[in-house]
Legacy VTK file of the C-alpha trace (Angstrom):
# vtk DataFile Version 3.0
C-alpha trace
ASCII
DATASET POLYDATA
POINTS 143 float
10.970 9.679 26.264
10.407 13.423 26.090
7.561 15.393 26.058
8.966 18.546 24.820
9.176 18.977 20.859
11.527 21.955 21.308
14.079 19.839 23.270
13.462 16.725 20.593
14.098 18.802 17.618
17.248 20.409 18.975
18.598 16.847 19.990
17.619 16.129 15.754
19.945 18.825 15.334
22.570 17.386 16.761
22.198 14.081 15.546
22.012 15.648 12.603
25.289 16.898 12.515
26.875 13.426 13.653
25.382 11.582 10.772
27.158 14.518 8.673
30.223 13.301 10.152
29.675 9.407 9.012
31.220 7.901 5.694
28.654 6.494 2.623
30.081 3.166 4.407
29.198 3.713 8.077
26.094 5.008 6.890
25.043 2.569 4.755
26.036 0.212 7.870
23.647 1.903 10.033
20.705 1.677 7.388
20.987 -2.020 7.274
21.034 -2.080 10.953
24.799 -3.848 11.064
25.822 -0.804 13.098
24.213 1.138 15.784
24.129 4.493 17.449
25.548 4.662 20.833
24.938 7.299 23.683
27.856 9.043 25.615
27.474 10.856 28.768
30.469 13.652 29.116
31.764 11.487 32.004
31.673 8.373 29.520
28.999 6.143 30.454
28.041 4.454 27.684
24.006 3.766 26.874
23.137 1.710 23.502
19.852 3.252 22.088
17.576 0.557 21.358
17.459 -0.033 17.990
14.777 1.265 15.783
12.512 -1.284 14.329
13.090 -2.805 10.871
11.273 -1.617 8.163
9.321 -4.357 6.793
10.298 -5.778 3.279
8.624 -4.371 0.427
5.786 -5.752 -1.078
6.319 -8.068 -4.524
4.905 -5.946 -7.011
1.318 -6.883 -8.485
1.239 -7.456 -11.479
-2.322 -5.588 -12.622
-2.794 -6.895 -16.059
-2.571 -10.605 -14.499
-5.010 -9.303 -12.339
-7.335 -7.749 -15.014
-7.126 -11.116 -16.797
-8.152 -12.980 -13.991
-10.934 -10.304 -13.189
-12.320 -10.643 -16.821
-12.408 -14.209 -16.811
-14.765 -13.988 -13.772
-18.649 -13.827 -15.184
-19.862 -12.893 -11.901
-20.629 -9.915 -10.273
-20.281 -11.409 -6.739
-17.377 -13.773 -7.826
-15.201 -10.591 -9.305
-16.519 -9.144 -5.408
-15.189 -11.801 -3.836
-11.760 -12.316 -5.742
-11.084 -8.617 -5.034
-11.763 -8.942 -1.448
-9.748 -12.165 -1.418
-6.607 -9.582 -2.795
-7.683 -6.975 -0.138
-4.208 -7.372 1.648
-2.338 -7.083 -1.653
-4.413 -3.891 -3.307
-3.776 -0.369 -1.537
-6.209 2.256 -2.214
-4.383 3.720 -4.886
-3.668 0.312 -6.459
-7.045 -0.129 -6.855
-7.828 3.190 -8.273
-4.901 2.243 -11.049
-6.821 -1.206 -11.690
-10.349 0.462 -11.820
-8.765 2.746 -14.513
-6.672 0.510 -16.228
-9.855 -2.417 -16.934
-11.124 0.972 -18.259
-14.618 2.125 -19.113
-17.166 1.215 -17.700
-15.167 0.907 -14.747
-14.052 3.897 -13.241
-12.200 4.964 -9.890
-13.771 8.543 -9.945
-15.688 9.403 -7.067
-14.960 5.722 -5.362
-13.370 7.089 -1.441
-13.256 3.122 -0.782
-11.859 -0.076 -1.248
-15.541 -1.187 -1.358
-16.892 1.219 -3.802
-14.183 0.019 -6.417
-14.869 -3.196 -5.870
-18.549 -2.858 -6.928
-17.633 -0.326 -9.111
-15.043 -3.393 -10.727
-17.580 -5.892 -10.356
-20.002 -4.039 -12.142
-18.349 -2.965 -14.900
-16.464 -6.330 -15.399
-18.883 -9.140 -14.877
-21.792 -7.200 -13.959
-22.211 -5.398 -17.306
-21.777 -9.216 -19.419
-24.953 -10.278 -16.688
-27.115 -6.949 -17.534
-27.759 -7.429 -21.351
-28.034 -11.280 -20.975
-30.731 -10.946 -19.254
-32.462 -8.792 -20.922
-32.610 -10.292 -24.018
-32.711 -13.638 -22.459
-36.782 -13.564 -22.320
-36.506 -12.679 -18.470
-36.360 -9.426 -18.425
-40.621 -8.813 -18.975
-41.988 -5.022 -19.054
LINES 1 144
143 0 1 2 3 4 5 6 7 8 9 10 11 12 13 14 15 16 17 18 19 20 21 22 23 24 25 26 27 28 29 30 31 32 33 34 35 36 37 38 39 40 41 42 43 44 45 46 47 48 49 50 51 52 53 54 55 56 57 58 59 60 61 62 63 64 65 66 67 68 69 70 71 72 73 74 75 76 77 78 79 80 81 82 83 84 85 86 87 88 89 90 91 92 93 94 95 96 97 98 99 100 101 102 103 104 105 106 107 108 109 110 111 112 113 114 115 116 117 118 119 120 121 122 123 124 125 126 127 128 129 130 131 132 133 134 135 136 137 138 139 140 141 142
């Protein structure tokens, strides 16, 4: 591999104008990774590049409001906690930003930088906020 970025992005250049070359076809062959990209000394050695690695498979799309459902049916502070953390893989930042702000207020995703912060900031505002009045007026809530 090189270490020089002017020699790599003149070799780009080049590529680039082989892949100008290429039908929608051979193209779309090389995307897939049913085709690859061979290298050609001018005295016609051959060299296969290795081939790049697959990108992985795209997520399955969450489905939020199942998730909202299942976060409002939680009466827990520390159970909503722990569902969201159980979902951690699933949830990207900004997936969890569009949750906080599609449960609505209380909840919000302002001023959350984390994963953790919108999970309290979920939990709270879900199941946290049923908890707070009960116990107040519940008799164990004393002044």
């Amino acid at each position: 591999m090189t270490q020089s970025p002017k020699l790599a992005a003149l070799a780009l250049n080049e590529i680039g104008r082989l892949l100008g070359t290429l039908t929608e076809d051979q193209l779309t062959a090389l995307a897939e990774g049913r085709a690859h990209v061979e290298f050609r000394d001018t005295d016609g050695s051959a060299t296969a590049l290795s081939p790049a690695p697959r990108a992985k498979a795209p997520k399955a799309k969450l489905d939020l409001d199942e998730l909202i459902a299942e976060i409002k049916a939680l009466t827990e502070e520390d159970a909503v906690e722990r569902y969201l953390q159980s979902r951690d893989k699933d949830l990207s930042l900004p997936q969890m930003r569009e949750l906080a702000d599609r449960i609505g207020p209380p909840v919000t995703s302002k001023g959350a930088k984390s994963k953790a912060q919108l999970r309290k900031n979920i939990a709270a505002g879900t199941a946290g906020l049923l908890n707070r009045p009960a116990s107040v007026f519940s008799g164990t809530w004393n002044r």
